[in-house]
C-alpha positions as CSV (number, residue, x, y, z in Angstrom):
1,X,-79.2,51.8,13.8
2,X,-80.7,50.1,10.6
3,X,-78.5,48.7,8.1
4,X,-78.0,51.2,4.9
5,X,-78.9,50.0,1.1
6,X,-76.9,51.4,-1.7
7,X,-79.1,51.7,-5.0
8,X,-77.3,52.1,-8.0
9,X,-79.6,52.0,-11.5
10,X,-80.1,54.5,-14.3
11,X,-83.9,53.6,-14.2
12,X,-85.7,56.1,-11.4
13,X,-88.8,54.0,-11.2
14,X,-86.7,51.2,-10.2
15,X,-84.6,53.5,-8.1
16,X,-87.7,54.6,-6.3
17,X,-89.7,51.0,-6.0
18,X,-86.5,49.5,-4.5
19,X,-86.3,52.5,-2.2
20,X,-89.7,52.0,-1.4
21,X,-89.6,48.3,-0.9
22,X,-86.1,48.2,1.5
23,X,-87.3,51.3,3.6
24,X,-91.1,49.7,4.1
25,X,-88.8,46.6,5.3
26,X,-86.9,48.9,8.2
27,X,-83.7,49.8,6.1
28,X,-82.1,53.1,5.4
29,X,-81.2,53.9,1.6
30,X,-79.1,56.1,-0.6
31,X,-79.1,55.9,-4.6
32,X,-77.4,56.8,-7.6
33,X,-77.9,56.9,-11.0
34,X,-74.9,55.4,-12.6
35,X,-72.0,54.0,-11.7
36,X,-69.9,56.5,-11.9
37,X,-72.1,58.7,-9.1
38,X,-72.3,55.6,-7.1
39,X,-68.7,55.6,-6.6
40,X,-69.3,58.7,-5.0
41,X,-72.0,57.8,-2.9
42,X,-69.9,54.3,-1.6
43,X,-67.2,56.6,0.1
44,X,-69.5,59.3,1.4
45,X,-72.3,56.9,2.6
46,X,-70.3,53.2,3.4
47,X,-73.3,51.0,3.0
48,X,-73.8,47.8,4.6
49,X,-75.5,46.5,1.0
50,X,-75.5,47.3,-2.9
51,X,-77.9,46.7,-5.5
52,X,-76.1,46.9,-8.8
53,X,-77.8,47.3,-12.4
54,X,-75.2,46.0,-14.8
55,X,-76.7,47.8,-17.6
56,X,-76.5,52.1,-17.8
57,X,-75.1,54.8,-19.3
58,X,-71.7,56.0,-19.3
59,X,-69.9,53.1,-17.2
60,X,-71.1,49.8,-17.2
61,X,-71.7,48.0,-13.9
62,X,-69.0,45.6,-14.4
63,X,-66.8,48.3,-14.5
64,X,-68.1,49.5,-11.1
65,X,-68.4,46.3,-9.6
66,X,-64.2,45.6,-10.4
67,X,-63.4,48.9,-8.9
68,X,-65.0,48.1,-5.5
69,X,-63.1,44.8,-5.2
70,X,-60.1,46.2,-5.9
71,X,-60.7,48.9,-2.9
72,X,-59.7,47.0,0.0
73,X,-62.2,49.6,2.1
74,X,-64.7,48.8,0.0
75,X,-64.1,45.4,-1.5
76,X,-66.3,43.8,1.6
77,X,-70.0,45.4,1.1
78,X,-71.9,42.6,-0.4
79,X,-73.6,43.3,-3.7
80,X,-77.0,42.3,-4.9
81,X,-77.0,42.6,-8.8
82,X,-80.2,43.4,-10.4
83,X,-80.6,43.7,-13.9
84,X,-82.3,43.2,-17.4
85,X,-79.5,41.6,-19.3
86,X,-78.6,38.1,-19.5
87,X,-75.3,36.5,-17.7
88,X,-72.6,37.1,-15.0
89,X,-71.0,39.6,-16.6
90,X,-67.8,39.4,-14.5
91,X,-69.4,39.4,-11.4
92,X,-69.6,35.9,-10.0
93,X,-69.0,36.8,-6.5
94,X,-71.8,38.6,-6.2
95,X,-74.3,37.5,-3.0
96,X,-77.3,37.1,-6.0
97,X,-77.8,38.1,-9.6
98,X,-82.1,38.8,-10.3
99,X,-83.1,39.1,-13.2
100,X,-85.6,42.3,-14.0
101,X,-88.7,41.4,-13.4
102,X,-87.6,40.3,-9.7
103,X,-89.7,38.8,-7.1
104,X,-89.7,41.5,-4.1
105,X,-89.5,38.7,-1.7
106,X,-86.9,36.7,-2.8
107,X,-85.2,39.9,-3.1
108,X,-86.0,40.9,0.6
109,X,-85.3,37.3,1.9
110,X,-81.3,38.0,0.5
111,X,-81.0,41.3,1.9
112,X,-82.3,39.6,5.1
113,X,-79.6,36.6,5.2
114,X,-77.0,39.0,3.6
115,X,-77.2,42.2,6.5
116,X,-79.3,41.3,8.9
């Protein structure tokens, strides 16, 4: 069964080119489009990997991010944060922080040593 790739970012043309990109590459996805909703999709869905935009609407990533490590079901799934802002932004365990533009490679070469 291929390993399942939470995307969670307020921009739909990154939602979709990440989508794209991890599927093409022989993984299963879900998305949201804020944090809030990806909450949501973390219980129903219990993905193997997150990708995390720090910046969006309503609740910040941050935010998001320090409510999964507080769930000790959830605390585990590895995040990936990808974003346009500059900075850690309390997440310094994170498996990566990209900077928008990302390389799709790089980006694809974590996801590889992260799940598999």
């Amino acid at each position: 069964m291929p390993k399942k790739i939470l995307v969670i970012d307020d921009d739909p043309i990154i939602v979709k080119y990440l989508v794209n990109l991890f599927e093409d590459n022989g993984y299963q996805t879900c998305s949201a489009s804020s944090s809030m909703e990806g909450m949501d999709v973390v219980i129903l869905e219990k993905p193997d990997l997150i990708t995390l935009d720090l910046q969006m609407p309503q609740e910040w990533g941050p935010r998001f991010y320090r409510k999964l490590r507080k769930d000790k079901n959830l605390r585990k799934i590895p995040v990936i944060v990808i974003t346009g802002i500059d900075g850690d932004h309390a997440v310094k365990d994170a498996v990566a922080f990209l900077s928008k533009p990302f390389d799709p490679d790089k980006l694809l070469g974590i996801v590889k040593r992260t799940i598999g």
